[in-house]
N, C-alpha and C positions, 0 to 999 in steps of 0.2 A: 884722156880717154879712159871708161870705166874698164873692168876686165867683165865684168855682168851687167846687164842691165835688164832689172823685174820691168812686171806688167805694167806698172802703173808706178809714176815718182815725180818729183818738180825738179826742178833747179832754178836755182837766184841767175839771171843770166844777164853780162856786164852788155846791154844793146839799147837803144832806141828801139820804138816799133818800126821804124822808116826802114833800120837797119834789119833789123829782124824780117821784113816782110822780102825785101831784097835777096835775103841769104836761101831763104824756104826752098822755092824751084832748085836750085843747086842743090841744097841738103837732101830732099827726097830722092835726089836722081830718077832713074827712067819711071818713076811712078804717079800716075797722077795726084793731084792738088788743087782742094775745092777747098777755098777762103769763103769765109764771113767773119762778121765783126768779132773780134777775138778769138778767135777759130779757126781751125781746118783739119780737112778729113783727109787721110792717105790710106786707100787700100792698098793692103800689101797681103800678096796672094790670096787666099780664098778669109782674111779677116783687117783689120781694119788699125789703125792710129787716129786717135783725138788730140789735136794738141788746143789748147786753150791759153792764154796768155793774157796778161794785167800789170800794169804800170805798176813800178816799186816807186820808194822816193830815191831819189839820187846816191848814192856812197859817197862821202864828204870826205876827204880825205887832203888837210889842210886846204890849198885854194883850188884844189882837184875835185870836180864833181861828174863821177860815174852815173851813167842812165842806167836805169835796171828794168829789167820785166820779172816777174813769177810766169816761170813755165811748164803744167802740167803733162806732163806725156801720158795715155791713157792707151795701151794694147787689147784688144779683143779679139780672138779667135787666132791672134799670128803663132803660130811653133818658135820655142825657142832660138832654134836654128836661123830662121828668118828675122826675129825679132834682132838677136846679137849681130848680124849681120848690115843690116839697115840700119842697128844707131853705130855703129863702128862708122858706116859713112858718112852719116851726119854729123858725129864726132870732128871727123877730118874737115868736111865741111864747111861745120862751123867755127875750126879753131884759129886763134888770130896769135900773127909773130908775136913775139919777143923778143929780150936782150938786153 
């Protein structure tokens, strides 16, 4: 988990789409979630989240192969305050064990 997180940023993120489409509803929690093809909208209080996402090629990693996406996060009109607060959940959300 970041300690800030700006307006607008990517991440390389280790998923499938299958897995990524599965995780969303959970990640946004109580807020709604309007999918389209690479895409979805979350408003959060009186401004909005774009996320947009695209197939990486795999991380090769000897006979180990990681699925990737590129994933843009896009904030418009949300206050900081809500912004930090909504990816801290998604953070938790989306993060997977270890060890």
């Amino acid at each position: 988990m970041q300690s800030y997180y700006p307006e607008h940023f990517e991440r390389d993120m280790a998923t499938t789409e299958a897995e990524w489409l599965a995780a969303l509803p959970r990640a946004v929690g109580a807020h709604p979630l309007t999918l389209s093809a690479g895409q979805a909208q979350v408003p959060i209080g009186n401004g909005n989240l774009t996320l947009h996402w695209r197939p990486l090629p795999p991380r090769v990693i000897a006979l180990l192969r990681i699925q990737r996406l590129a994933v843009v996060f896009a904030f418009v009109g949300v206050d900081e305050a809500a912004r930090q607060g909504f990816m801290k959940h998604f953070d938790l959300s989306t993060q997977r064990g270890g060890g």
